[in-house]
C-alpha positions, 0 to 999 in steps of 0.5 A, spaced: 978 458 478 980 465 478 975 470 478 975 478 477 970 484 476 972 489 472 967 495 473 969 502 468 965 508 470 963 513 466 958 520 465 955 516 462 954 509 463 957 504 468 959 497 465 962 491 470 965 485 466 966 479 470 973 474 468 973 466 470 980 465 468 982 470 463 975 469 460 969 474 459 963 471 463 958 475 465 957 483 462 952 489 465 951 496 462 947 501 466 946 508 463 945 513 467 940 517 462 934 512 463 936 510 469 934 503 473 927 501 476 926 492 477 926 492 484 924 499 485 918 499 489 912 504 488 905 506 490 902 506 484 894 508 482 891 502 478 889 505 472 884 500 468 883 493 469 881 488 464 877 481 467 878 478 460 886 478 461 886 477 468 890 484 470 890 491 471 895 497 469 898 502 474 900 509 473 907 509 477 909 515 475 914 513 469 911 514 461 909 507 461 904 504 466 906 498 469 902 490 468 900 487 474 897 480 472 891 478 477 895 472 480 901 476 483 896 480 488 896 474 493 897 479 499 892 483 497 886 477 497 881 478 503 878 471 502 880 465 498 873 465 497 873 472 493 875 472 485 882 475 485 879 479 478 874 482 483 878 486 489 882 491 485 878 497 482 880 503 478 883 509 482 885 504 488 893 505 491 897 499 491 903 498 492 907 495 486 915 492 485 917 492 479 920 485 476 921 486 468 923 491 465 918 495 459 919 491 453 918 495 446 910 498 446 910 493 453 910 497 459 914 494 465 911 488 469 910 488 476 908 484 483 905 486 489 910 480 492 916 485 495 923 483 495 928 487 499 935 484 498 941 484 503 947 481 503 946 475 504 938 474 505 933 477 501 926 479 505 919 478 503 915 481 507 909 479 504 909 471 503 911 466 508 916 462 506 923 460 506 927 458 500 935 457 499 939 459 493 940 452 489 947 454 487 948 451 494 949 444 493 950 440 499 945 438 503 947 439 509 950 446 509 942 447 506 939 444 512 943 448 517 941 455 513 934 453 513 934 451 521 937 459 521 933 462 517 926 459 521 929 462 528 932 468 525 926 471 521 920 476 523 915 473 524 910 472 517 915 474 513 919 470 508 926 469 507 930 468 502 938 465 504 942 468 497 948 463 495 954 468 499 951 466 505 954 459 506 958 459 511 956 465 514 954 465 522 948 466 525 950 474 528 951 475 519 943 473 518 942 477 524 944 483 522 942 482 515 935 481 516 934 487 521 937 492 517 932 489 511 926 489 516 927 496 519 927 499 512 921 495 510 918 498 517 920 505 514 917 503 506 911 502 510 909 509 514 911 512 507 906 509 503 901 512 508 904 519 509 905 519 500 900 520 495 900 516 489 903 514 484 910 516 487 917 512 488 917 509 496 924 504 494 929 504 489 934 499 488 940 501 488 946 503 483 950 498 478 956 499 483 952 496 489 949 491 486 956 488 484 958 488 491 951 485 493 951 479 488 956 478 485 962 480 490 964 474 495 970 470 497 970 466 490 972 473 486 981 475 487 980 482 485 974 487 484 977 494 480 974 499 479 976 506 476 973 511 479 975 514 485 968 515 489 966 509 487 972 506 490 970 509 496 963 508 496 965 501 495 970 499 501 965 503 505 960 499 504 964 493 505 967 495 512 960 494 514 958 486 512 965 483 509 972 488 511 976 482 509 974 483 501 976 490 502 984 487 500 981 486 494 978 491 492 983 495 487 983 502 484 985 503 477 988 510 474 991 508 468 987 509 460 981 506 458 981 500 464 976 496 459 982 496 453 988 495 458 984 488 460 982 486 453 975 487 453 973 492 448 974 487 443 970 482 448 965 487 447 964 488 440 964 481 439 957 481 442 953 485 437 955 480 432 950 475 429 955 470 427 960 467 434 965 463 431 967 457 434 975 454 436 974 448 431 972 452 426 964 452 426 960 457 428 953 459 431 948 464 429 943 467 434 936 472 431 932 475 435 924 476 434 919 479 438 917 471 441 923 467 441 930 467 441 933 462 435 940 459 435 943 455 429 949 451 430 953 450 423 960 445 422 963 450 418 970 449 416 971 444 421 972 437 418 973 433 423 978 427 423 975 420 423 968 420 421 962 425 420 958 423 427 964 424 430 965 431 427 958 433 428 959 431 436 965 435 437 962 441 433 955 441 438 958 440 444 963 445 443 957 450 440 953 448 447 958 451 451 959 457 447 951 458 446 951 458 454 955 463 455 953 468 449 945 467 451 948 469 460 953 474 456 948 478 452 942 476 457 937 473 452 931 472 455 925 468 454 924 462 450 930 460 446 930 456 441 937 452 438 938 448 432 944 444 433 947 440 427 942 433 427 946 427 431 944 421 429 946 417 436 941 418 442 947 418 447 950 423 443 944 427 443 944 426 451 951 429 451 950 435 448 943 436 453 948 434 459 953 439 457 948 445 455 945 443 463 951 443 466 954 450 463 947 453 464 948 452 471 954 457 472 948 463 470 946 467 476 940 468 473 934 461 472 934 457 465 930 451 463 933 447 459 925 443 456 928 438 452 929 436 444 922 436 440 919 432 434 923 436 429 930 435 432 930 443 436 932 444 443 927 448 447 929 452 453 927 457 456 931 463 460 929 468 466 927 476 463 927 482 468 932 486 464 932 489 458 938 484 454 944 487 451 943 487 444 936 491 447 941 497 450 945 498 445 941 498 439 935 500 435 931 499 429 935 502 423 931 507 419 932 504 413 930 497 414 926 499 420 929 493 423 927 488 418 934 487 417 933 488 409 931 492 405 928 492 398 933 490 392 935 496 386 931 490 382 924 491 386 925 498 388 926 499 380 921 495 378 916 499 382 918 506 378 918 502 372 910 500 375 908 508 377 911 511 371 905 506 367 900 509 372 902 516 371 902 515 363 895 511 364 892 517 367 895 522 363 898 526 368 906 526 367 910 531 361 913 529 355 920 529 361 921 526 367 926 525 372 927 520 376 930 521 382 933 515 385 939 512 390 944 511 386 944 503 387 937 503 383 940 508 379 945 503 376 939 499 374 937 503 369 944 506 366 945 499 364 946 499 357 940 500 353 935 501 360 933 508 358 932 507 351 928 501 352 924 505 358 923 511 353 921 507 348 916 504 352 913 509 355 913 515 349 916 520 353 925 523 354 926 520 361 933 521 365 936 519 371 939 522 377 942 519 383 941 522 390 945 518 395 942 521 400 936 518 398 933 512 403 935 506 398 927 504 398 924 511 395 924 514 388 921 521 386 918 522 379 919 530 377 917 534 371 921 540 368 921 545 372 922 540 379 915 539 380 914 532 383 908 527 380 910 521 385 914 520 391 914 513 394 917 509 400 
C-alpha cells in the first residue's frame, strides 16, 4: 500500500497527516503554546498521599500535580514485605515519567517505570524484561530479536524491540541502546545534582516523534513544508536510516494541507455525524466516562432482504468506527451500538472486521466482546488528549451540554418570576423585559401581551436584546432599574 506523511508546520502549531492509498489514516496536532509532557521524565516532590486511594500526588513544576497510582512505584519498593502505601512520604523526591496527559480538572498520570525510546528499541532502566512489538507477527523473525535483545541489553534493564526494527542487525540494536543507556547515565547524575520539582528529559517535538514512530521502509514520501524542519530531519536520518533520506521531500508551495486535500479531511473530523458509502451513517458522543458509537441504516435500503441490509451497513460502519476512533484518538471505554443482527455469524463477522481493522492502530485496543443488551464494549489505550480535546472547548452558553433551554422554558421561567415579583409587591405598574430575541417572539405572539397584562394587573413590554445569552431574562422597572436578572 502506498504510504505517505504529510507534516505542515506553523508558528503556531505542527500537524502530520499520515495516507495509505490516498486515504487519511492517522492525524496529530501539536500546539506550540501548551506544549508537550507524556514521556517527559521529572524529579518531582510528592505532595500528598492518600492510602485510601493508594496514590500520592506530586509537584512537577506545571500548574496541575501529577497522580502516581501506588502500583507504578515497583522501583521503589525496598522488600516485598513492605506495603507499597507506606514507603512514600510527603516531601520525598521522585522521579516520575509522564504516561497520560492531564484530562479536564485531572491533572496528568505518572509512573516511576521509565522509558527512554530510540529508533529501534525502547529502554527500561528500571524493569527487567524483554518485550517485542506485537505488530511483528512471525514467529521466527520474533525469536531472533528476542536472542539479540538478551545478549545486547545492559545488564538489569528491559528492553523493548519496536515494530521498525524487524530486519535490522545486531550492530543497528547496538547502536540504539548505547545512545539510549548513555542518556539514562547523564538523567541519573542530573537527578542528583537538580533540586526538585524540575524537568530532567523531554520527549522530543511532534517533527522527531514522526520520523522515530511513524517514518520506516513502508512510507513512499515524508513532506514537510518547513525548511529547518526539513534539515533537522535528514540529519537525523543521516545518523540511524540514510536510505529514507530519498524520500524525504521539501514542500514550497501554498498551504500543503489544501494542496493534498486534507483540510476538508480535517473539518470532517469535528462533526458528530460520519456518513457511510452505502448511505448509512455512525454518530460518535462523548461523555466524561465512555465514548458512545451509534450505527444507523440511513437511506441505505439494500437489495434483497433486511439481514442482509443490516450486514453490509455494520461491517461497513466497523470499519469506518476503527479509523474515526484511530483518526480522533478516542480513548477509554468505548461503546458501539451496531444496528441488531439476528445471525450469530453475522454478529462474529462484524466483531472479526472491527478486530482486524483495529490492528492497523499503533496504539493498543481491546475489543471485550457484545453484551447482554447487544452493545459491543471495547476499550482503547488513553495517554494523550483526543483530537476533539485540542480543539475545542465547552461553549459558553451551553457550557458543554450541547443544549440549551428552549424560547419555551426560558419564557416560561419569566412568566414564574413576574408572579413573584407581583406576590411580593416589589415590581412597578411598568415593567420591561429584556430577552433574546428567540424568547421575545414567544411573547409578541398575538395576544401573549395581553393576556400577560391582564394577568398580572400591570403594562408590561418586550425588548430583544441579541447580545443577551439565549437562556437569561432581566426584568427592568421605568427608569432602567433592574428587579431580576437570571441565567
Amino acid at each position: 500500500m502506498a504510504k505517505r506523511i504529510i507534516t505542515n508546520i506553523s508558528p503556531d502549531e505542527t500537524r502530520m497527516a499520515v495516507l495509505e492509498d490516498g486515504e487519511l489514516i492517522d492525524v496529530s496536532i501539536e500546539r506550540n503554546q501548551s506544549g508537550h509532557i507524556v514521556g517527559n521524565i521529572y524529579k518531582g516532590k510528592i505532595k500528598n498521599v492518600l492510602p485510601g486511594m493508594q496514590a500520592a500526588f506530586i509537584d512537577i513544576g506545571i500548574d496541575k500535580n501529577a497522580f502516581l497510582y501506588v502500583g507504578d512505584i515497583f522501583p521503589y519498593v525496598p522488600s516485598r514485605a513492605t506495603p507499597k502505601d507506606k514507603i512514600l512520604t510527603v516531601g520525598q523526591d521522585i522521579l516520575v515519567q509522564i504516561v497520560k496527559d492531564a484530562f479536564g480538572a485531572k491533572g496528568p498520570r505518572a509512573t516511576t517505570h521509565l522509558t527512554l525510546p530510540g529508533r529501534y528499541v525502547v529502554l527500561m532502566p528500571t524493569v527487567d524484561y524483554i518485550g517485542i512489538s506485537r505488530r511483528i507477527a512471525a514467529n521466527g523473525e520474533r525469536e531472533r530479536l528476542r536472542e539479540l535483545a538478551e545478549k545486547v541489553r545492559p545488564a538489569g534493564m528491559g528492553v523493548i524491540i519496536r515494530t521498525v526494527a524487524e530486519g535490522k542487525t545486531e550492530e543497528d540494536l547496538i547502536k540504539d541502546i548505547e545512545y539510549l543507556h548513555n542518556l539514562w547515565q547523564s538523567l541519573t547524575v542530573r537527578s542528583k545534582r537538580s533540586k526538585a520539582p524540575c524537568v530532567l528529559y523531554r520527549d522530543v517535538d511532534l517533527v522527531i516523534r514522526i520520523v522515530r514512530d511513524y517514518f520506516s521502509a513502508d512510507v513512499e514520501e515524508f513532506i514537510v513544508d518547513h525548511q529547518e524542519a526539513h534539515t533537522r530531519v535528514l540529519d537525523l536520518l543521516a545518523h540511524h536510516s540514510p536510505e529514507l533520506a530519498t524520500r524525504t521531500k521539501l514542500y514550497q508551495g501554498d498551504d500543503i494541507f489544501s494542496f493534498y486535500g486534507l483540510e476538508s479531511e480535517m473539518k470532517k473530523l469535528e462533526e458528530r455525524q460520519i456518513e457511510l458509502h452505502c448511505g448509512g451513517y455512525i454518530i460518535i458522543d462523548r461523555t466524561e466516562a465512555l465514548t458512545v458509537v451509534d450505527v444507523n441504516t440511513g437511506k441505505f435500503i439494500g437489495r434483497t432482504n433486511l439481514e442482509d441490509t443490516v450486514f453490509r451497513t455494520n461491517l461497513e460502519a466497523a470499519a469506518e468506527i476503527a479509523r474515526q476512533i484511530r483518526l480522533r484518538d478516542i480513548g477509554g471505554i468505548i461503546i458501539i451500538d451496531f444496528i441488531d443482527m439476528e445471525s450469530t455469524e453475522h454478529q462474529k463477522a462484524v466483531l472479526d472486521a472491527l478486530t482486524e481493522k483495529l490492528k492497523q492502530d499503533r496504539t493498543k485496543s481491546n475489543v471485550v466482546g457484545i453484551t447482554g443488551l447487544g452493545l459491543v464494549e471495547m476499550t482503547r489505550k488513553k495517554s494523550r488528549q483526543s483530537l476533539d480535546a485540542v480543539l475545542f472547548s465547552d461553549c459558553p452558553c451551553c457550557e458543554g451540554r450541547g443544549k440549551v433551554k428552549s424560547p419555551a422554558t426560558v419564557a416560561i421561567n419569566v412568566r414564574r418570576q413576574l408572579r413573584r415579583l407581583a406576590g411580593s409587591g416589589r415590581s412597578g405598574d411598568k415593567l420591561i423585559i429584556q430577552v433574546h430575541p428567540q424568547v421575545a417572539e414567544v411573547f409578541l405572539q398575538k395576544g401573549e401581551l395581553e393576556r400577560l397584562n391582564q394577568e398580572m394587573a400591570r403594562t408590561i413590554s418586550v425588548e430583544p436584546v441579541p447580545a443577551m445569552h439565549p437562556e437569561a431574562f432581566s426584568i427592568l422597572q421605568d427608569q432602567n432599574q433592574s428587579i431580576k436578572g437570571s441565567t
